[in-house]
ZAMARGU-4260 file (C-alpha; in steps of 0.2 Angstrom, whole numbers, plus 5000, padded with zeros to 4 digits):
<rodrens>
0) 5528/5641/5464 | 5535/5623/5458 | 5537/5618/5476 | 5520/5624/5482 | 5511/5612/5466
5) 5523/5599/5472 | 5518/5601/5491 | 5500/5600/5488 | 5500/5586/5474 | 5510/5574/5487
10) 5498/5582/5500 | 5484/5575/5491 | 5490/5560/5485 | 5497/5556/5504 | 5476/5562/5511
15) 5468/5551/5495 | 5483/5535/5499 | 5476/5537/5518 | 5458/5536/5516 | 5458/5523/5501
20) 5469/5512/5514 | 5458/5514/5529 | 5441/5510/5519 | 5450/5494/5512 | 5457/5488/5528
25) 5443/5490/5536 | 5432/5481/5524 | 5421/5495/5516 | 5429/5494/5499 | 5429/5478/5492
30) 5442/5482/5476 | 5458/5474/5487 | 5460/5457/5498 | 5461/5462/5517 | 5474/5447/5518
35) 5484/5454/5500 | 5483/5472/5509 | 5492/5467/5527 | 5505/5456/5519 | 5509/5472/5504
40) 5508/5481/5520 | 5521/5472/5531 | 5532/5470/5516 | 5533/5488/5513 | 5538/5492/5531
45) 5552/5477/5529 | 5557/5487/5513 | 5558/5504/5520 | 5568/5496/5538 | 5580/5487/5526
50) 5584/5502/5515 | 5585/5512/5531 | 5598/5501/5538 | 5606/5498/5521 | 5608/5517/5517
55) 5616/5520/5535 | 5628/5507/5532 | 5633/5516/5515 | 5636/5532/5523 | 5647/5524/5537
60) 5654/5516/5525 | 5658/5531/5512 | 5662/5544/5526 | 5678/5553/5526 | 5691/5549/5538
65) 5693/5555/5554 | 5711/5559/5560
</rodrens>
């Protein structure tokens, strides 16, 4: 049942992230800077390529040995 509340509150906050988001970048809210939204943007798909690439590297590096 914990999951299910879980599921549905990362659900909504995932449905509410996307519509706030699209309304901002496309100029109908005025609350955030379109500039300050692409950079925050491009910075977080840096971030998630970086950690990615950082966490592959830590489970090459931690791997057991093959013989």
């Amino acid at each position: 049942m914990l999951v299910r509340v879980i599921g549905a509150l990362l659900l909504s906050a995932g449905l509410l992230g996307i519509a706030f988001y699209t309304t901002a970048f496309l100029g109908l809210v005025r609350l955030v800077d379109q500039e300050v939204l692409v950079r925050v943007t491009v910075y977080a798909i840096a971030v998630g390529i970086l950690a990615v690439i950082s966490l592959l590297g830590y489970l090459a590096l931690t791997a057991p040995a093959q013989h």
